[in-house]
C-alpha positions in Angstrom: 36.4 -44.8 35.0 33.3 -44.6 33.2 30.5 -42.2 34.1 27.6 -43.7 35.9 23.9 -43.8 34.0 23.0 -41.2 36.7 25.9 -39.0 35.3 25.2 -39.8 31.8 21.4 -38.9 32.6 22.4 -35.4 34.5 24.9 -34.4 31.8 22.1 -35.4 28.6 19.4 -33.1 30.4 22.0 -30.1 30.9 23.0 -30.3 27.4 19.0 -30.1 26.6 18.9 -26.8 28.4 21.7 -25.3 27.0 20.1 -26.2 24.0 17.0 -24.8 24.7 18.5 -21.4 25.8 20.5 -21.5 23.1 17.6 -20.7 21.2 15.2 -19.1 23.6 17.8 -16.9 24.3 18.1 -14.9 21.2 14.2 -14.4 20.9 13.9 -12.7 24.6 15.2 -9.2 23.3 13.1 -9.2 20.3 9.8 -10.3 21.8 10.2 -7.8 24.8 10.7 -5.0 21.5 7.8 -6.1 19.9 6.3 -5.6 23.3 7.2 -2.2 24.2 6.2 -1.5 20.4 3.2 -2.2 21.1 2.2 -1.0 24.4 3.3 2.4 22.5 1.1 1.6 20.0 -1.5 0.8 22.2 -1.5 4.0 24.4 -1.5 5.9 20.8 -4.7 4.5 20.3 -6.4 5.4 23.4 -5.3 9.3 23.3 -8.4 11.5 22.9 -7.7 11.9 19.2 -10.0 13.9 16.8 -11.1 11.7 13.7 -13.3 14.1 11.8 -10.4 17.1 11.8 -8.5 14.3 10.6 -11.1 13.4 8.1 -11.7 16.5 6.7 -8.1 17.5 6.4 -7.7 14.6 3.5 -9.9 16.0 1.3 -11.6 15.3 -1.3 -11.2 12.0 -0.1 -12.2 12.0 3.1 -12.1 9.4 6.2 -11.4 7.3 3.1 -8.1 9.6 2.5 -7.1 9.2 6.3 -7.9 5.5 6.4 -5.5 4.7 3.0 -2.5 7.1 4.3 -3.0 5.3 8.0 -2.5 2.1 5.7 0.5 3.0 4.6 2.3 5.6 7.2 1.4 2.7 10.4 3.6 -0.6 8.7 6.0 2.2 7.9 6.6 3.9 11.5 6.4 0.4 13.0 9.4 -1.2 10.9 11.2 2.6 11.5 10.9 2.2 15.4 10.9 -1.4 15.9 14.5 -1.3 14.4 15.6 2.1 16.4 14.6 -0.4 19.6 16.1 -3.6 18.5 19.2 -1.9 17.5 19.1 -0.4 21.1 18.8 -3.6 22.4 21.5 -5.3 20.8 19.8 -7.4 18.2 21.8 -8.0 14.4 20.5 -7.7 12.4 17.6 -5.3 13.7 16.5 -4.9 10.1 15.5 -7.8 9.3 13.7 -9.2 12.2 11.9 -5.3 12.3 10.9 -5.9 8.9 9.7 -9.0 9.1 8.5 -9.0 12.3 6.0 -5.7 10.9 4.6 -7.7 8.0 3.6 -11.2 10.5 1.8 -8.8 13.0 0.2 -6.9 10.1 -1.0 -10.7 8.8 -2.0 -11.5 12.3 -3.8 -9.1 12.5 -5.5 -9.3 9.3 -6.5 -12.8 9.7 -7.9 -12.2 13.0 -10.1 -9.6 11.6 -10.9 -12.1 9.1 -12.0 -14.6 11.9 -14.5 -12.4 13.3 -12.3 -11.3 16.1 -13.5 -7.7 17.5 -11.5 -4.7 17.2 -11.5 -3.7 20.6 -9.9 -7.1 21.7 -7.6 -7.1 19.1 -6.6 -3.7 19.8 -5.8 -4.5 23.3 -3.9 -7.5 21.8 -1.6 -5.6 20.0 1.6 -5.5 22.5 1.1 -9.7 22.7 0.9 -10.0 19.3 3.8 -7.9 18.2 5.8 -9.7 21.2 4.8 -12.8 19.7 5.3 -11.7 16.0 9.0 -10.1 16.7 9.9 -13.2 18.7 8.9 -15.8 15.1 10.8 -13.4 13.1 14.0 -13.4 15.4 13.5 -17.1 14.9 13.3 -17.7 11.2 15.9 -14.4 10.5 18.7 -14.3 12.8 21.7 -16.3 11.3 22.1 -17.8 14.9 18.8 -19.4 15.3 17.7 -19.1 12.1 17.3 -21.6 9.0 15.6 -22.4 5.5 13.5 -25.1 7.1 12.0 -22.0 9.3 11.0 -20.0 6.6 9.3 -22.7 5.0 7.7 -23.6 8.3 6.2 -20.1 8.8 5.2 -19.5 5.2 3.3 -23.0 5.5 1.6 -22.0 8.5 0.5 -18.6 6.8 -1.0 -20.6 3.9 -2.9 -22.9 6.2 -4.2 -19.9 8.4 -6.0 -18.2 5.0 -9.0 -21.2 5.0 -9.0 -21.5 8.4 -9.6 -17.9 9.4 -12.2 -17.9 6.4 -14.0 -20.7 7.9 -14.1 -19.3 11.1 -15.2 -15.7 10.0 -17.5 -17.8 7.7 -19.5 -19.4 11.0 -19.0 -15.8 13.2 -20.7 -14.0 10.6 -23.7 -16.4 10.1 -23.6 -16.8 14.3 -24.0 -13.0 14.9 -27.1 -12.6 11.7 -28.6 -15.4 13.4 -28.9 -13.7 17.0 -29.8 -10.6 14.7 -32.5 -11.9 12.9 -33.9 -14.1 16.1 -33.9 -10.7 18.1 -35.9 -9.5 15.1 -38.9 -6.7 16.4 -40.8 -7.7 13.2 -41.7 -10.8 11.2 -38.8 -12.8 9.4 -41.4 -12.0 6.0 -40.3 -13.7 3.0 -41.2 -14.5 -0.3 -40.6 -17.6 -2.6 -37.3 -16.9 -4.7 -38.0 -17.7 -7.6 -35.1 -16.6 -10.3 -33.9 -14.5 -7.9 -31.3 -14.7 -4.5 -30.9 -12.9 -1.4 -28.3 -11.3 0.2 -27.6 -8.8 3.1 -30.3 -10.0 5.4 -30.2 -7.4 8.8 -32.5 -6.5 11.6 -32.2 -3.3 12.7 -32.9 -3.3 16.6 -32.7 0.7 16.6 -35.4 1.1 13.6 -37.0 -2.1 13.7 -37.0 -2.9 10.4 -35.7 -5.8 8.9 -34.9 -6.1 5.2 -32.7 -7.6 2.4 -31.6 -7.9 -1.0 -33.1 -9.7 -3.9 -31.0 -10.3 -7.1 -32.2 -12.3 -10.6 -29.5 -14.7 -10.5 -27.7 -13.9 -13.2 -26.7 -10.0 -11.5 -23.6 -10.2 -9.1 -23.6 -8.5 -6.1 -20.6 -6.1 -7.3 -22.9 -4.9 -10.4 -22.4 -1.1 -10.6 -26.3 -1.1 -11.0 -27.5 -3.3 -8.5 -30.2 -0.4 -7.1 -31.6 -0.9 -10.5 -31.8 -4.6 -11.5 -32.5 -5.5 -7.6 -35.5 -5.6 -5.1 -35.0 -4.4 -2.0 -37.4 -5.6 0.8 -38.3 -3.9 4.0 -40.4 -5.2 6.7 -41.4 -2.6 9.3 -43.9 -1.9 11.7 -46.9 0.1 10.6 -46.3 3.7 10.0 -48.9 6.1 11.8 -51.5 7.1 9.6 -50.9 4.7 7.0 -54.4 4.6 5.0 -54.1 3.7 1.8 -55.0 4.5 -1.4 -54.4 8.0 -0.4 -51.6 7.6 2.6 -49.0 5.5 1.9 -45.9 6.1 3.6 -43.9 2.8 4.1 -40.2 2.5 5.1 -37.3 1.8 3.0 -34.3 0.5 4.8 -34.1 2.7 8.0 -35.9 5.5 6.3 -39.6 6.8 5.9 -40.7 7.6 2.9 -44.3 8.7 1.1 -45.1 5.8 -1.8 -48.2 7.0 -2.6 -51.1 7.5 -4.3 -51.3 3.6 -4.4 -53.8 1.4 -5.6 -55.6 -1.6 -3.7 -54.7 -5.2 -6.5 -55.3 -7.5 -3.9 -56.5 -7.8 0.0 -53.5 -5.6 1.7 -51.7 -5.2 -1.1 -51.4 -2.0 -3.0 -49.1 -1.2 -6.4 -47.4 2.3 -6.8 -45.4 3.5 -9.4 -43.2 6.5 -9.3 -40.2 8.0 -11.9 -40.6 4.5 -13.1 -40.3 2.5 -10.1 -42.3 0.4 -9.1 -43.6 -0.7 -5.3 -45.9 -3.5 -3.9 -46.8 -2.9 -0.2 -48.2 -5.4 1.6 -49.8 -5.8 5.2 -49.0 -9.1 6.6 -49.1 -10.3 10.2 -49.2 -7.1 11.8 -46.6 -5.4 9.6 -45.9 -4.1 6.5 -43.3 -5.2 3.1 -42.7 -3.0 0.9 -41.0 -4.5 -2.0 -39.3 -1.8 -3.5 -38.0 -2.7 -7.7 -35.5 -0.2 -8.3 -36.2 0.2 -12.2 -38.0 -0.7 -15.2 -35.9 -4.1 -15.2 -37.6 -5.6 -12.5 -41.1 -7.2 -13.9 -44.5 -6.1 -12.3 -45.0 -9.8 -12.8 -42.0 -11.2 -10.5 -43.2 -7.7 -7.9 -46.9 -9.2 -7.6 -45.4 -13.0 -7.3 -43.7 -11.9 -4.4 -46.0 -10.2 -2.6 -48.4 -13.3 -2.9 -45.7 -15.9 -1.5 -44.7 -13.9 1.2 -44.6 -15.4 4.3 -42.8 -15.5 7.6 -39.2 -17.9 7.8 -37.2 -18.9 10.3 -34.2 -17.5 10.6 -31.9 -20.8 9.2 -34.2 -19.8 5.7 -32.0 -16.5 5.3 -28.5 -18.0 6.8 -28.0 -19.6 3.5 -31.1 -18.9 1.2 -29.3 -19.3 -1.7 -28.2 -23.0 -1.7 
């Protein structure tokens, strides 16, 4: 006799199961791996380990030293031990999933960094991710689950992730110098940018300074000789005894420093010029600019028209001040 719908019904969804486990199955072992790998990981990172030592033992490079050979020796002992475990644990081939499954936490990683996620939560985040990781790669390597269409599936989502984590980081990054420069001690001062752009806008709650970066637009930020062709600006509160012609200390960045003698060209505003630098410092609501022209490339002309447009922005004017 035939078998009833009811039958027919039971015996499709058991067939789905096996199905399913038929494929689940084989990514248990390696996710728990990548899990264990991690919690490792993780309890390496929390032991009371001494950085500078560490540092200075990689000279002349320094921290830099440590922080390439960490780079390099981290992937390396990950793939080593991630196959010792999955070859404990029964998986074949434990080389390729370890490999693999090292180079998509490393990218995960990477791109959360990129999408303004914090260090601390992603260190935490570690054993899930290389649980997660080790579990893909068991699922686009392993000759019983695996398949061509997998591959391209995860190298298609990799692509996608690139703009989206950029776009993200994009928005975290202009988020968190909003906050910054709305928590500001001092007035958002500004001048008029004229043939020139801004970058690296920061409020410094420990100093209370605030300050940035102007460029002509033809000079890149990478230009070996930025200090030169650029003005930086600092706003800052009043330094105590600040009386010029004779006493004018102003600071620069985070740092005091003594710009004098200085001489009065306008109401508050003073010129100095020292080893061929030249300053404008100007008092304005309550505080004081010093616009700072690192060399003999910035114009006393463009120094003078910024001291005379400055005035205070909102905080949206240095989000995107350069169109």
């Amino acid at each position: 006799m035939g078998a009833t719908v009811e039958e027919r019904g039971v015996g499709s969804g058991g067939a789905r199961q096996r199905n399913a486990r038929a494929v689940l199955d084989p990514l248990a072992r390696p996710a728990g791996v990548g899990a264990l790998l991690g919690t490792l990981w993780l309890l390496v990172a929390v032991l009371p380990w001494d950085f500078d030592d560490m540092c200075h033992s990689e000279e002349p490079w320094g921290c830099l030293g440590f922080g390439l050979l960490m780079l390099a020796v981290i992937p390396l002992v990950t793939t080593v031990a991630g196959w010792v475990l999955l070859r404990v644990a029964g998986v074949r081939p434990a080389w390729r999933v370890a490999a693999l499954g090292g180079v998509l936490a490393g990218a995960v990683e990477y791109l959360f960094s990129r999408a303004g996620g914090g260090s601390l939560l992603a260190s935490y985040a570690i054993p899930l991710v290389l649980a997660a990781a080790y579990a893909a790669a068991a699922a686009v390597a392993l000759p019983a689950v695996g398949s061509l269409r997998r591959w391209g599936v995860l190298g298609a989502a990799l692509l996608l992730m690139w703009p989206l984590t950029g776009a993200l980081g994009e928005r975290s990054i202009s988020q968190y110098t909003e906050r910054q420069l709305a928590a500001s001690k001092v007035p958002l001062l500004a001048p008029e940018l004229r043939g020139y752009r801004m970058f690296f806008p920061e409020a410094n709650a420990y100093s209370g300074t605030f300050g940035y970066l102007l460029l002509p637009r033809p000079v890149e930020t990478s230009a070996a000789d930025r200090e030169r062709l650029g003005v930086w600006v600092t706003v800052a509160p009043q330094v105590a005894g600040f009386a010029p012609p004779d006493a004018c200390g102003v600071y620069r960045g985070v740092t005091q420093i003594d710009a004098g003698p200085c001489e009065q060209v306008a109401p508050d505003t003073w010129r100095s010029s020292r080893s061929g630098a030249i300053r404008y410092i100007a008092r304005r609501e309550g505080a004081i600019v010093l616009l700072d022209g690192g060399g003999p490339t910035v114009s006393d002309e463009d120094l003078r028209a910024m001291a005379d447009s400055l005035t205070v922005r909102k905080p949206a004017y240095f989000l995107h001040p350069n169109g």
